[in-house]
Each structure stands twice: as C-alpha cells, then as structure tokens.
N, C-alpha and C positions, 0 to 999 in steps of 0.2 A: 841363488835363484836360477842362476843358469844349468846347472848340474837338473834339477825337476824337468825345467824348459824342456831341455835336450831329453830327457829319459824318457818324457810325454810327448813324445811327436808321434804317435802312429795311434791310427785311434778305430772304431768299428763303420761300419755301413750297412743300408739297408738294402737289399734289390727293390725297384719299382716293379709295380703293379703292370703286367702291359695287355694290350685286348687277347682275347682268344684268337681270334686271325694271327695276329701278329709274328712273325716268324722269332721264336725263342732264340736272344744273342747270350748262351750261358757263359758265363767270365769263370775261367777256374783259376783261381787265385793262384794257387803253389806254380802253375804255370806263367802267368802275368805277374807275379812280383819280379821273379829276378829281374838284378838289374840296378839299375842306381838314379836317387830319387832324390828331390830336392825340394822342402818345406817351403810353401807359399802362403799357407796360413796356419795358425794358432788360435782356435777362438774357444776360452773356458768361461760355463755356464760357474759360477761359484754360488751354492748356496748355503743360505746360515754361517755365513763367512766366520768363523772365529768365533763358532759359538753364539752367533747372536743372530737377530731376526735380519738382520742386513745381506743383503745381496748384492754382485757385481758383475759385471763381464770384462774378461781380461780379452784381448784383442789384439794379434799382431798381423798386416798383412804384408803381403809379399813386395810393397813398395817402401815403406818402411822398415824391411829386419833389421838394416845395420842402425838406423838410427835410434830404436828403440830397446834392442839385445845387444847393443855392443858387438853380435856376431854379424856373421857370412849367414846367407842360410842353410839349415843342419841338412849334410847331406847323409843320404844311408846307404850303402850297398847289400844287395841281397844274392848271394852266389846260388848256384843252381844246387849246390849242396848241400842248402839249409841251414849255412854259416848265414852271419848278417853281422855288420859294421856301423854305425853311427859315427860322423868325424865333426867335431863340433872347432869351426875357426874362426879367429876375432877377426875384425876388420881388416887388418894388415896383411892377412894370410897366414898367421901362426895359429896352427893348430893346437886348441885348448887343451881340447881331450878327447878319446876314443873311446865307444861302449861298443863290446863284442861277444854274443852269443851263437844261439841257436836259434832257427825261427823253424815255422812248421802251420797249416792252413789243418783248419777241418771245419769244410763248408765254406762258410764266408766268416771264419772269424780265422785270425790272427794271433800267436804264441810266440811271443818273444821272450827268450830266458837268456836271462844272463848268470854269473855265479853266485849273484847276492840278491836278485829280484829277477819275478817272471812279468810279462806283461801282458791283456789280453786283450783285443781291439777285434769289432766287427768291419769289414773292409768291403769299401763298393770302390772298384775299378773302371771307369769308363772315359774313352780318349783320350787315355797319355795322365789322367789324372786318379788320383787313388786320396779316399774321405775314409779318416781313421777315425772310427767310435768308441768311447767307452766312458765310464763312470769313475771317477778318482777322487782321492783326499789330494785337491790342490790347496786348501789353506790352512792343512794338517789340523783340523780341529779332530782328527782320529773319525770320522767320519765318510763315507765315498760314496756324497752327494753332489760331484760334481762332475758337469756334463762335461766333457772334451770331443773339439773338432778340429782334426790336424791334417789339410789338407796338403799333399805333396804332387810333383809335375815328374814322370819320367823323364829322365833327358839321356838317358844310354840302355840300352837293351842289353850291355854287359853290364858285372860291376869291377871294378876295379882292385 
C-alpha cells in the first residue's frame, strides 16, 4: 500500500473564476513547480470500491502521516530540468524508496513519467501550496473512478 500511496501524491487543479476587474495573477506551473515539496494531504474519493456499490474516503492529513503511513511525509523534488524525484522515508529517517523521472506542464496539467508509468494530474498553485487532481484506479477493481486530492506545502525554492 505504500508503493500506490507514494506514486499517487501529485494530483490536478482548477483555476478560480475571478471578476473582470480583478487584476489576472496567472501561475505558470513549469515555472512554480521547481523546487521541493512536501505532502500535507492525501484525500481519495473511492467509488464502487471492489466492484461493488460501496464507497469510501481514504484520508490522510498532514498531522497524522507518520501515525497512520508509517512514513515521514513524501517529499518530491522537481529540478528546473524537468527531472523530478519522490523520496518516500519511514519514521526513523530511512529512506524506503525513490521514484525518478521526467515531469513537463502544459497548461495547468502535470506529466510525470517514469520508466514503468506516466502520471497525469491537473495542478493549482497558490501560496506556497500546490492541489494535485486527477481520476485513478485506487481500489484496482481495473476501473479510474477514483477522485484523488494530494495537497503539497513548498518548503525550498531549490530542489535537492
């Protein structure tokens, strides 16, 4: 379960609606991602869980990760080269495991590929926080009826 966890942390966004006066604050993603980020929430919409008419909300937030993922929470780095990192570490500080591709923006949606799966998430950016959207088979019933919202906190403007 944690291998999914960690490979589902980045997810889509919408921009808001703002009046016509309002001075346009346009966020360009490829620009504001870099940098290295740290998971605050987890929250999957699961429907027709396993096939059946049952539904759930899975739910982790940023005051409970370690008590309820066994982890730190997952941090990603995103280099201004369009490399990108995930470092997934347990409680103690021992690094689980690392997922490493390529990332790439167009628009407001998000492309993470790695060598065995690509990901794709709509992304709203605004103060220092970044709400990753998208639809996924989280209860593998082969199905991607499931909403995912993976909110992450800036905390370095490089990444590591």
């Amino acid at each position: 379960m944690l291998f999914p966890l960690a490979a589902l942390l980045l997810a889509q966004c919408r921009q808001s609606a703002k009046p016509e006066n309002a001075e346009e604050e346009s966020v360009v993603l490829s620009q504001e991602l870099p940098g290295t980020w740290e998971s605050i929430l987890v929250r999957v919409e699961v429907s027709t869980a396993e096939n059946t008419d049952s539904s759930y909300v899975f739910e982790v937030r940023e005051e409970e990760w370690l008590e309820r993922t066994g982890m730190q929470p997952i941090k990603a780095y995103f280099q201004p080269n369009n490399q990108y990192r995930q470092v997934f570490t347990a409680g103690n500080d021992t690094v689980i495991s690392e997922a490493r591709g390529l990332w790439n923006t167009f628009s407001d949606t998000l492309m993470m590929i790695e060598p065995n799966a690509t990901y794709q998430y709509v992304v709203k950016i605004d103060k220092g926080l970044a709400e990753f959207r998208t639809m996924l088979d989280w209860d593998g019933d082969g199905v991607k009826d499931d909403s995912y919202l993976g909110v992450h906190r800036k905390i370095s403007s490089t990444a590591e």
